[in-house]
DOMI-768686 format. One record per residue: x, y, z of N, C-alpha, C, O in turn. Coordinates in steps of 0.001 Angstrom, whole numbers, padded with zeros to 6 digits, always signed. Atoms other than C-alpha are relative to their C-alpha. Example, Ala and Ser with C-alpha at 12.3 -4.5 7.8 and 13.67 -1.06 7.14 Angstrom:
<pts>
+000890-001190+000000+012300-004500+007800+000900+001200+000000+001936+001181+000665-000820-001190-000060+013670-001060+007140-000770+001090+000730-000261+002198+000899
</pts>
This chain:
<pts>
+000816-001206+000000+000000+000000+000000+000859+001269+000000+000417+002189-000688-000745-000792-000225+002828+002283+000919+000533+000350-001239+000748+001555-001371-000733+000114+001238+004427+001646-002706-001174+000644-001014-001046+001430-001953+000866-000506+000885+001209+002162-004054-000365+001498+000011-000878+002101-000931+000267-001553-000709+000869+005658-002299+000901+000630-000742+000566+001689-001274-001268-000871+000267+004252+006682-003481-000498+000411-001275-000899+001509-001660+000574-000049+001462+003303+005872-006886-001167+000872-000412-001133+001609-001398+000829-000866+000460+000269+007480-006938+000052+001667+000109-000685+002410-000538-000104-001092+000010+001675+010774-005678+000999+000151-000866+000632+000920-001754-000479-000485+001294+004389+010988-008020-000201+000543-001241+000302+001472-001872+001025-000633+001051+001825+010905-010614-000563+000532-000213-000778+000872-001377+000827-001165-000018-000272+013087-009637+001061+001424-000101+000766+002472-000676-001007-001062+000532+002958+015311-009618+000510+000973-001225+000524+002157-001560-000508-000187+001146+004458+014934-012507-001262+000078-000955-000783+000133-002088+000985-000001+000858+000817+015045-014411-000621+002110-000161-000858+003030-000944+000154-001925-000123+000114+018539-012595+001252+000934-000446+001092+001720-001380-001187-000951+000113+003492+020354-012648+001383-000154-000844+002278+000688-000915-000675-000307+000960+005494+018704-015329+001572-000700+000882+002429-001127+000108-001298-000285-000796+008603+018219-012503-000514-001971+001018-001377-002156+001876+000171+001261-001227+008668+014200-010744+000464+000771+001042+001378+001594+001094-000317-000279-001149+008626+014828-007689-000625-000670+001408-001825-000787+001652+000948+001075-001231+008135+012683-004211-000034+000888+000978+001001+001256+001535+000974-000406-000635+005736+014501-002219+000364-000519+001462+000677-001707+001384-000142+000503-001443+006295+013865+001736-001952-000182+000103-002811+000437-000524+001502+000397-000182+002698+012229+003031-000397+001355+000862+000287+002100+001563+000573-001706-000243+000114+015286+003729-000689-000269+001676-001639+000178+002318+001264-000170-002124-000869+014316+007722+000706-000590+000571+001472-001454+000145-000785+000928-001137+000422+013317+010921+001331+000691-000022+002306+000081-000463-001249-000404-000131+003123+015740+011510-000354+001076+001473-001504+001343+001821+000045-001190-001166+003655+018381+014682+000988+000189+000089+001830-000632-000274-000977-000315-000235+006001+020357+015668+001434-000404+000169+001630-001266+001025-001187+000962+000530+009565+019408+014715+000472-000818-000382+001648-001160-000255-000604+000713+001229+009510+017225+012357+000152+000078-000966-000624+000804-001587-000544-000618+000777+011174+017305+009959-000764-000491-001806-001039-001690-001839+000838+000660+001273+009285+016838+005675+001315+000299-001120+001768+001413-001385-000601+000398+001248+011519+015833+002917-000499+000145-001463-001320-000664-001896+000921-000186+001220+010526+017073-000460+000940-000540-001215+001944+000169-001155-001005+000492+001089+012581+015359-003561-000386+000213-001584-001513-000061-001997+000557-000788+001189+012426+016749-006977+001661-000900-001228+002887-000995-001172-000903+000731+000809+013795+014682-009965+000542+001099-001017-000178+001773-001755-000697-000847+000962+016475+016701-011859+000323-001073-001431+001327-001699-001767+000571-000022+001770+015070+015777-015576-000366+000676-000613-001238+001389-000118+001237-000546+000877+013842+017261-018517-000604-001005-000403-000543-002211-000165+000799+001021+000685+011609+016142-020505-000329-000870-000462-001239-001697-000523-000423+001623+001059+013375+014169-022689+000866-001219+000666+001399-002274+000322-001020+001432-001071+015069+012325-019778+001513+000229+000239+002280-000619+000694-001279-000739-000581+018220+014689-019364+000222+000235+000753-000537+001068+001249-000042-000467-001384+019726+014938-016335+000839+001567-000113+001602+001850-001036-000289-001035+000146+020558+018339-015583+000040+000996+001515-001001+001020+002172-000204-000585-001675+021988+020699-011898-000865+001337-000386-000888+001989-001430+000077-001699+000171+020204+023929-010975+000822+000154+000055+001866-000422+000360-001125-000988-000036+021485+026862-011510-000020+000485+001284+000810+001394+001299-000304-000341-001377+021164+027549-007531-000828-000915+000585-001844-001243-000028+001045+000041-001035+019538+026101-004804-000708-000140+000763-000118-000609+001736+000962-000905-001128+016487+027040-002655+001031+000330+001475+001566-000557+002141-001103-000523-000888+018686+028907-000104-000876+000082+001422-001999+000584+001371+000037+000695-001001+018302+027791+003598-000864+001440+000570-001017+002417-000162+000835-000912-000629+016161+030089+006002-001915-000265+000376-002492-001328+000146+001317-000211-000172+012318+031166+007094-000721-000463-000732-000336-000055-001827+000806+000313+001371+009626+029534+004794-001155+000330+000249-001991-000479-000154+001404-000613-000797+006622+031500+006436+000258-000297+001240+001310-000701+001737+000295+000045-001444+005392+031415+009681+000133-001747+000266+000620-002065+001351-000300+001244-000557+005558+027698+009891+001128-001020-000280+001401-001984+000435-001290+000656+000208+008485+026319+008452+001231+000205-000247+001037+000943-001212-001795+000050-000493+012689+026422+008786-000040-000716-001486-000780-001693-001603-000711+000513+001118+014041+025589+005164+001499-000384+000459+002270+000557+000643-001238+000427-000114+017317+023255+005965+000950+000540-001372+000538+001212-002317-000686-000032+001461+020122+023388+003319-000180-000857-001019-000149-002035-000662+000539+001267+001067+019203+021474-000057+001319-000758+000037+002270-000375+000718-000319+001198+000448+020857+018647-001076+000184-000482-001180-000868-000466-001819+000286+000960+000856+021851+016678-003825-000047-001487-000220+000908-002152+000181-000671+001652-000452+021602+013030-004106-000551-001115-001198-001522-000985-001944+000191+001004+001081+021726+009901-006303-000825-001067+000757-000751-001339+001955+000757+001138-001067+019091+006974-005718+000981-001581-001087+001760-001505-002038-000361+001185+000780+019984+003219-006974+000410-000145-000958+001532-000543-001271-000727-000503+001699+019705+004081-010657+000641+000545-000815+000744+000478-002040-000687-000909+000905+021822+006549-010967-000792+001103+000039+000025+002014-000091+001006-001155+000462+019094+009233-011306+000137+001236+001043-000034+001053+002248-000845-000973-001586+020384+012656-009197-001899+000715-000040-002742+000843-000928+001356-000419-000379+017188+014117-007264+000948+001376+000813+002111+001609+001140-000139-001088-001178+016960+017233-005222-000820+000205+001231-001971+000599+001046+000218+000424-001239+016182+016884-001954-000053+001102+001241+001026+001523+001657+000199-001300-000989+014945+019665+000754-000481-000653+000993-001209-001646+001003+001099+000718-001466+013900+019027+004226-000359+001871+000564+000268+002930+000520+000584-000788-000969+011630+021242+006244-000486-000378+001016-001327-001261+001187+000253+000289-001600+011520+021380+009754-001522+001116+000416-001721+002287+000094+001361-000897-000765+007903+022579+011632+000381+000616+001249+000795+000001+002231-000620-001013-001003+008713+025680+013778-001168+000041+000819-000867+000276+001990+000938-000567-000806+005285+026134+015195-000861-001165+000414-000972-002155-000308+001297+000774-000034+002386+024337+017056-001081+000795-000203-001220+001977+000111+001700-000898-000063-001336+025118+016232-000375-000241+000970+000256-001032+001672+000964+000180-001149-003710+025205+018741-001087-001603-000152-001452-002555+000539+000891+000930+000671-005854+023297+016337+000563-000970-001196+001492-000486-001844-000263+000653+001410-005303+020871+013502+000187+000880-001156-000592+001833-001131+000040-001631+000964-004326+023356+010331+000549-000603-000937+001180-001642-000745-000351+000527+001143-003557+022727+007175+001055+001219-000426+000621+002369-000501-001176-000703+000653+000165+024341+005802+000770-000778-001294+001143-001948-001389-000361+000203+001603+001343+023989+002371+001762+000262+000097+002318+001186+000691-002122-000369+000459+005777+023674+001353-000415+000808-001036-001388+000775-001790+000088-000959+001249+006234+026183-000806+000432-000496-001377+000935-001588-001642-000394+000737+001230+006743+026046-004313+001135+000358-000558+001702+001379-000167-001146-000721+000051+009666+026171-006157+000114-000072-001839+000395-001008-002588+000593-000382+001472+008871+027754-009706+001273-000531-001277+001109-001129-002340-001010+000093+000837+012237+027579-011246-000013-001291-000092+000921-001613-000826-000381+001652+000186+011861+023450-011052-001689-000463-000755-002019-001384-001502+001127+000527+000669+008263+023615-011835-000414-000904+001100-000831-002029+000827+000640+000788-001196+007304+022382-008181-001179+000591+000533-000957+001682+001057+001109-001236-000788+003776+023811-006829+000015-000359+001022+000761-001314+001242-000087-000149-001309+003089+024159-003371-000697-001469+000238-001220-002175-000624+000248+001384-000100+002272+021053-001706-000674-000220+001579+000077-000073+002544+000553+000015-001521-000379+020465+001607-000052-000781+000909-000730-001801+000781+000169+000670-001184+000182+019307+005003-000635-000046+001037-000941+001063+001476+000518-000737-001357-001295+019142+007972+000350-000425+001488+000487-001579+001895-000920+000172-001181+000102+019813+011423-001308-000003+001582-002278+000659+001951+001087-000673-001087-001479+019277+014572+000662-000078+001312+001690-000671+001639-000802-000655-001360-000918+020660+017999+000172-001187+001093-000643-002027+001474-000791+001152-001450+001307+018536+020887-001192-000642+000737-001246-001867+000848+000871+000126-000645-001637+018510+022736-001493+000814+000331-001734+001918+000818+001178-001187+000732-005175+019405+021822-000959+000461+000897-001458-000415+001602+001148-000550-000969-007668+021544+023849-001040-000707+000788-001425-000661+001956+000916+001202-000270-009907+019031+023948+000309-000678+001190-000411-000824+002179-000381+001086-001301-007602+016704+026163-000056+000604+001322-000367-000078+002298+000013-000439-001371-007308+019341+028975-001482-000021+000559-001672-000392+001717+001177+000113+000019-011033+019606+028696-000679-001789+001368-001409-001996+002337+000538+001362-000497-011229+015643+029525+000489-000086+001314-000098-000715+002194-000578+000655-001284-009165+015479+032278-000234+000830+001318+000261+000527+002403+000102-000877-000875-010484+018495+034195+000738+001189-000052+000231+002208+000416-000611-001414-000340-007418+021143+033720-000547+000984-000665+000003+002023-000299+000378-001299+000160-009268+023667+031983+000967+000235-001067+001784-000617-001415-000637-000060+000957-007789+025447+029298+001806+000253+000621+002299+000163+001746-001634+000398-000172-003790+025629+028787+000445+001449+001012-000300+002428+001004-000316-000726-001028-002183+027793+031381+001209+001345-000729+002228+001232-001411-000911-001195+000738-000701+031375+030391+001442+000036-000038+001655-001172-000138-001684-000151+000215+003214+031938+030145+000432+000709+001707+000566+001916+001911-000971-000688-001155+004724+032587+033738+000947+001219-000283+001846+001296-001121-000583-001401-000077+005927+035922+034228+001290-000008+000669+001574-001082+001200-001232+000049+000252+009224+036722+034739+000127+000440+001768-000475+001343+002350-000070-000377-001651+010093+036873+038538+000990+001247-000091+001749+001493-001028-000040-000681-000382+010921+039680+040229+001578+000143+001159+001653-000253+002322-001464+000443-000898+014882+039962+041589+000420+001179+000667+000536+002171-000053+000516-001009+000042+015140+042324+043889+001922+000411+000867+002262+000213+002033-000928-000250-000840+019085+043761+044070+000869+001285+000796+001963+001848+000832-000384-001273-000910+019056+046314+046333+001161-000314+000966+001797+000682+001311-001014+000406-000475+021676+044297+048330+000927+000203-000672+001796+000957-000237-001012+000111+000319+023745+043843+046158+000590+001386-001063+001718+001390-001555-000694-000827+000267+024135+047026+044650+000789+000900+000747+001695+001630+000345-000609-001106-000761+024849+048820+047867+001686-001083+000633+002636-000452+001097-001304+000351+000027+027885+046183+048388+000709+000382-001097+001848+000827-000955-000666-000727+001163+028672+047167+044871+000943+001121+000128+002154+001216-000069-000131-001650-000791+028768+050820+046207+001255+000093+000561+002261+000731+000250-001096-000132-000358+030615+049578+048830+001650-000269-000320+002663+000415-000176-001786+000527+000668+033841+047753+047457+000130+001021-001328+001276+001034-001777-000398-000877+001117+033426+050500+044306+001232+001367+001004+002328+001810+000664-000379-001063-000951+034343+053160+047292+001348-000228+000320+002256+000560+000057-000902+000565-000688+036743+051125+048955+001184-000245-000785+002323+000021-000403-001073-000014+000800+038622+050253+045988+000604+001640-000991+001651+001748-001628-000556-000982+000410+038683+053946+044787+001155+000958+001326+002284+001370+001057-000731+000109-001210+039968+054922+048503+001651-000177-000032+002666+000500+000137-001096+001038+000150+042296+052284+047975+001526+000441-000768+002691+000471-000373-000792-000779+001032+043899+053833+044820+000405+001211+000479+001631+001320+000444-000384-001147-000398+044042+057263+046189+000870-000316+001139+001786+000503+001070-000765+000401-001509+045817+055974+049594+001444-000377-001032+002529+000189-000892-001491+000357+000745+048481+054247+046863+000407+001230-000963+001610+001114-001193-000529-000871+000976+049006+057227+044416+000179+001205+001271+001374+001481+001380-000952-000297-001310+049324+059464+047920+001251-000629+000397+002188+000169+000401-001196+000961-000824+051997+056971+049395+000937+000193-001256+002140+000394-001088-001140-000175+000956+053613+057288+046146+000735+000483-000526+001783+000083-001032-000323-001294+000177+053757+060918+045545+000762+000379+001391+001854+000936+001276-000972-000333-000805+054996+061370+049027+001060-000934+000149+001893-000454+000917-001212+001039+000551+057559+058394+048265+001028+001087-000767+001920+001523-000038-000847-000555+000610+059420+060392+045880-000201+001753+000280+000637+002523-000188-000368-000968-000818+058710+063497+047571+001186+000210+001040+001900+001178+001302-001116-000477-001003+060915+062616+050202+001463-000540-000037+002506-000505+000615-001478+000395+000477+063160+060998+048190+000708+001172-000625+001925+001345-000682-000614-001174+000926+063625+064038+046226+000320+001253+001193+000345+002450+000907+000284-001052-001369+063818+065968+049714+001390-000581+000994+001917-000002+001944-000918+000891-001103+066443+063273+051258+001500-000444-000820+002685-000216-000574-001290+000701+000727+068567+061438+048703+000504+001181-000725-000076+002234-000990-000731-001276+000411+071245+063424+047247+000085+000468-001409+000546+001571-001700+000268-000013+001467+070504+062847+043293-001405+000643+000362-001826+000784-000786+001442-000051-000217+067083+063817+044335-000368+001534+000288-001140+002359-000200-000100-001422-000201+067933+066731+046058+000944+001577-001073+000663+002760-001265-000661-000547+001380+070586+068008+043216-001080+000354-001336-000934+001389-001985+000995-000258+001027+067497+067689+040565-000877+001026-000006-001308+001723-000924+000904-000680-000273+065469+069380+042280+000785+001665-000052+000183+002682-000396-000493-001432-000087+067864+072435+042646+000426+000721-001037+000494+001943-001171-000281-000141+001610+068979+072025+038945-001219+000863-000938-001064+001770-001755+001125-000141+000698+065639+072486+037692-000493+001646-000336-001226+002015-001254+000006-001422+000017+065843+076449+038470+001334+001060-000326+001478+002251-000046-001376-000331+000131+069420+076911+037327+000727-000406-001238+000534-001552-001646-000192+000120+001347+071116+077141+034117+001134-000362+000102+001862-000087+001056-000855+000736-000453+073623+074932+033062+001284-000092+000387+001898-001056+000844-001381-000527-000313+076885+077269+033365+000246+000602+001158+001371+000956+001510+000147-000764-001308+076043+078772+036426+000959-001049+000804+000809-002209+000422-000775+000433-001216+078588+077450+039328-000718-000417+001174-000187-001084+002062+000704+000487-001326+075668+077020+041855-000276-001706-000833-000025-002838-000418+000060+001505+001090+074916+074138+039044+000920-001124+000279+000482-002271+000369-000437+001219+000272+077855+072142+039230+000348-000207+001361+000995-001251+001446-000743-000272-001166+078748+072908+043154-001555-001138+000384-001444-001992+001265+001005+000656-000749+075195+071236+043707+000195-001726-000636+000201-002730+000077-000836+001393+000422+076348+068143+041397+000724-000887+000851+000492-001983+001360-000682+000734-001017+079082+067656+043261-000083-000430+001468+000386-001434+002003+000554+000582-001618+077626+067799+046943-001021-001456-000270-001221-002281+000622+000805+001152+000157+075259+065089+045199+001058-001482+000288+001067-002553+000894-000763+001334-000095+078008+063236+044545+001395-000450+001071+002231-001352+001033-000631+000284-001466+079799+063485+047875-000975-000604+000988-000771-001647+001609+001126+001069-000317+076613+062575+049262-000121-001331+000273-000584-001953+001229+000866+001077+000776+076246+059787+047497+001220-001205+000844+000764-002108+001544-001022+000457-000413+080176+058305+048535-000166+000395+001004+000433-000457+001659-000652-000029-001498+080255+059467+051787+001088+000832+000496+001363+000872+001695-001542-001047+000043+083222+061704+051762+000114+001001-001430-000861+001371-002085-000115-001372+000806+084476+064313+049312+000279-000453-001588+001236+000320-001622-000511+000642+000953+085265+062840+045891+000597+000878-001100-000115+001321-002001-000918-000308+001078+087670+064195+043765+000664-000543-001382+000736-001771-001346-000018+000753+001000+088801+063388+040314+000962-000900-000690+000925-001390-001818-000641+000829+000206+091656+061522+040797+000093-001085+001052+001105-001741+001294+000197+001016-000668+089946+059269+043332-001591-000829-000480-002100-001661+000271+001418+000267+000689+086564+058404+041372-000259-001652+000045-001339-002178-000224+000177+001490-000501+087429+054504+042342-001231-000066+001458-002174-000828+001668+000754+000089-001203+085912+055336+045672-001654+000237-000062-002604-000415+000369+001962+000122+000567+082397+056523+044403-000430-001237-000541-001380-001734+000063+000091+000776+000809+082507+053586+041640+000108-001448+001612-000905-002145+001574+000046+000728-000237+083310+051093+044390-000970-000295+001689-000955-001222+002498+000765-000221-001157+080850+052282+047166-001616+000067-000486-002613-000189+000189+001580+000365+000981+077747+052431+044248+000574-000402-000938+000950+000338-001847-000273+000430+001472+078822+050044+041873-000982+000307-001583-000691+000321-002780+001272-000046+001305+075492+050579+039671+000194+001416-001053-000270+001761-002139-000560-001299+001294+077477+054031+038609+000864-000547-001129+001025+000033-002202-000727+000991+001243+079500+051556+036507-000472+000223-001460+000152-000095-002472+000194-000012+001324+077415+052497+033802+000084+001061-000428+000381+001239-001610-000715-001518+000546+077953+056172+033753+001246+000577+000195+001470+001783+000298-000829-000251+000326+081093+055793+033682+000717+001151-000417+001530+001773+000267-001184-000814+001194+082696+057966+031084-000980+001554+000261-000487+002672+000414-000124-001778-000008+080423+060969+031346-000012+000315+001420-000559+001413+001523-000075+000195-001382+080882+060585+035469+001442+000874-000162+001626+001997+000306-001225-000379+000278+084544+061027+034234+000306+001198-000663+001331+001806-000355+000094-001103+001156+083929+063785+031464-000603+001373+001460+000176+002272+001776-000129-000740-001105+082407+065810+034527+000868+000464+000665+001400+001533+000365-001321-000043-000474+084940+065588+036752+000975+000998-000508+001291+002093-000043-000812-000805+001326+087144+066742+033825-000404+001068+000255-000216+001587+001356+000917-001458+000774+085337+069692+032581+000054+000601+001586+001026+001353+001527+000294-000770-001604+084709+071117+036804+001411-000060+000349+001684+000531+001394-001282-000427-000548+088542+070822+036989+000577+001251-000750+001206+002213-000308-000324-000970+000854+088950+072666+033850-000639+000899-000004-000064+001936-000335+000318-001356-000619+086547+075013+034808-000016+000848+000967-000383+002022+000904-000222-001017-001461+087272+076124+038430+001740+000128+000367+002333+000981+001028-001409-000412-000580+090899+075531+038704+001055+000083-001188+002179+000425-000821-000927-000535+000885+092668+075815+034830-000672+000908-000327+000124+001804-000611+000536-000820+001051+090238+077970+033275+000125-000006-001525-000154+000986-002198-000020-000010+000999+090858+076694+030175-001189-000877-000339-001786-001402+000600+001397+000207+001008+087954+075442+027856+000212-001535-000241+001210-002023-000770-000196+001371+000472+087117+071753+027678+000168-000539-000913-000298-000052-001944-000968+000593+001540+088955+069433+025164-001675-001083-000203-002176-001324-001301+001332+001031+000786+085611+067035+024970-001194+000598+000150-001425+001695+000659+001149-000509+000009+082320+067159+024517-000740+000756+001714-000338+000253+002763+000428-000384-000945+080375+069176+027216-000869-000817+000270-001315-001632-000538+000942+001298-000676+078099+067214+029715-000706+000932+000560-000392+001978+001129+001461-000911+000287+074609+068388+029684-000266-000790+001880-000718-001920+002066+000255-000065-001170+074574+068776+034015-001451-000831+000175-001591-001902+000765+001197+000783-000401+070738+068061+033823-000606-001670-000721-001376-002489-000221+000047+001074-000033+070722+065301+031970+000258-001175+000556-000517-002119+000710-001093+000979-000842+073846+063292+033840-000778+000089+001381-000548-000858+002133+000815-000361-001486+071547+064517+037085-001420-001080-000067-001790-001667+000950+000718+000590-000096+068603+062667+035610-000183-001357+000088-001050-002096+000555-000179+001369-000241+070286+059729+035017+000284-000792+001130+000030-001935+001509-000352+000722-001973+071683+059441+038630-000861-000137+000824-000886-000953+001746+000938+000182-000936+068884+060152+040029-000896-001793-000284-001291-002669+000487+001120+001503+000108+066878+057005+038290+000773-001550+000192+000217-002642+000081-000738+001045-000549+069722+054649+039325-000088-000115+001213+000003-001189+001808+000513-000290-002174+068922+055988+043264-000834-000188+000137-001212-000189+001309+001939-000014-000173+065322+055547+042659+000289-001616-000162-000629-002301+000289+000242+001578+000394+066452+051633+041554+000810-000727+001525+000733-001771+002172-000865+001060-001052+068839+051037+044168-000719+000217+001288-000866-000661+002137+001628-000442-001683+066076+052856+047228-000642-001156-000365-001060-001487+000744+001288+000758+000065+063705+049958+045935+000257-001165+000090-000648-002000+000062
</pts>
């Protein structure tokens, strides 16, 4: 009987629309299942032949989800095209919905009918009355938890200000205490030939050794802060240049050493070795 069914809808197909095509059976479906529609790629004369696209996947009305098509060969060799549609909706009632058609193959629309999970009727029999409305969306109520919000928002801004304080007076009193610190700071209003300039240099860097340092003892700075090891040469070029300017008066043979720079660098080696 089943064979005979097939058969007879094919024919009725291909008699109406010209296009074989196997028909999914028109009843007994509900919500999410899925209908298979298969469409023989022939002409007329018995040529097999590919669309030129197609039916592209998506919405197919209000009741049906178009999957992606398909192509496929059966036993004989013969390539079909092959769509499934999935049922997005339940009725309330039994309803009759039609697959759409698909003109470019010469497929017309084709009728099913879907009926609902569970029909009015049954609540009827069993006493519940009709189907029960959609629960509303509860009610959350976070007044708690925003005022902890509040609080740790507070606490952690607090927090920050207490560390960017502590940090600013950190190098406040480094720049108030240590002797690169205090040299920068005095530099900063003093130009770089001026004599208060290099007289404050050098108290930095007596400071810094412990005693008086002169420039033919510069081992003793170097081996009391080794980390000056790396300013080396213009440590030395200083030196130089403050001999040749306070006690030959003659004009330095090398390059001049830019006071506030050599000041900035000492200082951020005192800021590494304080930490």
């Amino acid at each position: 009987m089943k064979r005979l069914a097939l058969v007879l809808t094919l024919l009725a197909a291909q008699v109406a629309s010209g296009a074989v095509v196997q028909q999914p059976r028109s009843f007994g479906y509900v919500v999410g299942d899925i209908v298979t529609q298969r469409v023989l790629l022939e002409d007329k004369k018995g040529r097999a032949f590919e669309p030129v696209s197609l039916p592209p996947a998506g919405p197919a009305g209000v009741w049906l989800e178009r999957r992606a098509a398909r192509l496929e060969d059966d036993a004989s060799g013969r390539h079909w095209l092959a769509v499934d549609y999935q049922i997005m909706n339940s009725p309330q009632t039994l309803a009759v919905i039609t697959l759409p058609s698909l003109t470019e193959l010469g497929v017309p629309e084709w009728p099913i009918s879907v009926s609902p999970l569970t029909p009015r009727e049954a609540f009827a029999r069993v006493g519940l009355g009709s189907l029960r409305p959609d629960r509303g969306t509860p009610f959350v109520d976070v007044t708690s938890t925003m005022r902890w919000l509040a609080i740790w928002l507070t606490a952690a801004v607090v927090l920050a200000a207490a560390w960017v304080g502590w940090w600013m007076w950190r190098n406040w009193l480094a720049s108030s205490r240590l002797p690169f610190g205090v040299a920068l700071r005095e530099l900063r209003g003093m130009e770089e030939g001026e004599p208060r300039a290099w007289h404050a240099l050098h108290r930095a860097f007596d400071g810094t050794a412990g005693q008086v340092v002169r420039a033919d003892a510069l081992s003793v700075l170097f081996e009391r802060v080794p980390d000056l090891e790396q300013l080396r040469s213009p440590i030395e070029r200083f030196y130089a240049q403050s001999a040749a300017r306070f006690f030959t008066g003659a004009p330095a043979q090398t390059q001049p050493v830019s006071l506030h720079e050599l000041c900035v660098e000492l200082r951020r080696i005192e800021k590494r070795r304080e930490t």
